[in-house]
C-alpha positions in Angstrom: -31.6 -9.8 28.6 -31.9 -6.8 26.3 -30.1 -5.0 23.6 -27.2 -6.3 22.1 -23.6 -7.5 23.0 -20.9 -4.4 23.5 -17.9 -4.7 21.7 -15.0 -6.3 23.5 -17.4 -8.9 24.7 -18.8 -11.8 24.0 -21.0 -14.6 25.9 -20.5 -17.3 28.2 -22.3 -19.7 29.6 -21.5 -20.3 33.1 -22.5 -23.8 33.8 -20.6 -25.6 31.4 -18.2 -22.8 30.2 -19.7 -23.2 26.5 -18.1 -19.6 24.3 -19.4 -20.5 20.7 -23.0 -21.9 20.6 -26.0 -20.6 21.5 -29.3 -20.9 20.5 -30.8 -17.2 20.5 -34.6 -15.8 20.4 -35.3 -11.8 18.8 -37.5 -9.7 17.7 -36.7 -7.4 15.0 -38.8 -4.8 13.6 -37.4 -3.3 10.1 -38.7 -1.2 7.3 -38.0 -2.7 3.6 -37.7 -1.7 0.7 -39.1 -4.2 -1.8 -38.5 -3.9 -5.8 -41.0 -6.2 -8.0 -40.1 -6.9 -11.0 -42.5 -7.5 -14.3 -43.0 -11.2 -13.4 -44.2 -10.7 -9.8 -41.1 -11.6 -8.0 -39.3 -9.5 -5.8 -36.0 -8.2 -4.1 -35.2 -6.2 -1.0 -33.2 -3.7 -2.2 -33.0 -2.1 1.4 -33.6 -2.8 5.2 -34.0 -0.3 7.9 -33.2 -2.1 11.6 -35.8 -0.2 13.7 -35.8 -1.9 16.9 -34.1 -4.9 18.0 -35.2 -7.4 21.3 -33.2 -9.9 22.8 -35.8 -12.2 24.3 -33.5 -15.0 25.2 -29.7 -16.7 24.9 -30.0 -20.5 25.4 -26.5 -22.4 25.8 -26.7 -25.2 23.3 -24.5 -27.7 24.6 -26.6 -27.8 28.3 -29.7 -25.7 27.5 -29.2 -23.4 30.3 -30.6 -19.9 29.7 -30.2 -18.9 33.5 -26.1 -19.2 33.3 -25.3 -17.1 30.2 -23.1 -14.1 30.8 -21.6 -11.7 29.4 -17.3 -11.7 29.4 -14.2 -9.9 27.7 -13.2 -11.1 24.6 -9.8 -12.6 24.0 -8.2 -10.2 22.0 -5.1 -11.7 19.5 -1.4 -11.3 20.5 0.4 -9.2 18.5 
């Protein structure tokens, strides 16, 4: 499983038809911007996503990772 999830989707996991919690393993790489201050401490004043891995999507209620999939998402009635 790589990359993110497309708008208009979301997941599902297919063995026990969990839609809302999920336990989820990534790698993110970013460049920061840190700002100390006179004490020592410090802020991040900015964060630059640089890559981004989904390593894995575990279904929380079952603990399948091999039955998550990806489906439409319901979209509101007007």
């Amino acid at each position: 499983m790589t990359g993110s999830i497309p708008d208009g989707q979301r997941w599902r996991c297919s063995g026990c038809g969990n839609l809302t919690r999920f336990d989820v393993t990534r790698t993110r790489r970013t460049t920061e911007f840190w700002h100390f201050d006179l004490g020592g401490d410090h802020r991040v004043e900015d964060t630059e996503l640089r890559a981004e891995a989904l390593e894995s999507v575990t279904c929380r209620w079952c603990g399948r990772s091999d039955a998550i999939e990806l489906v439409p998402r319901h979209q509101p009635a007007p």
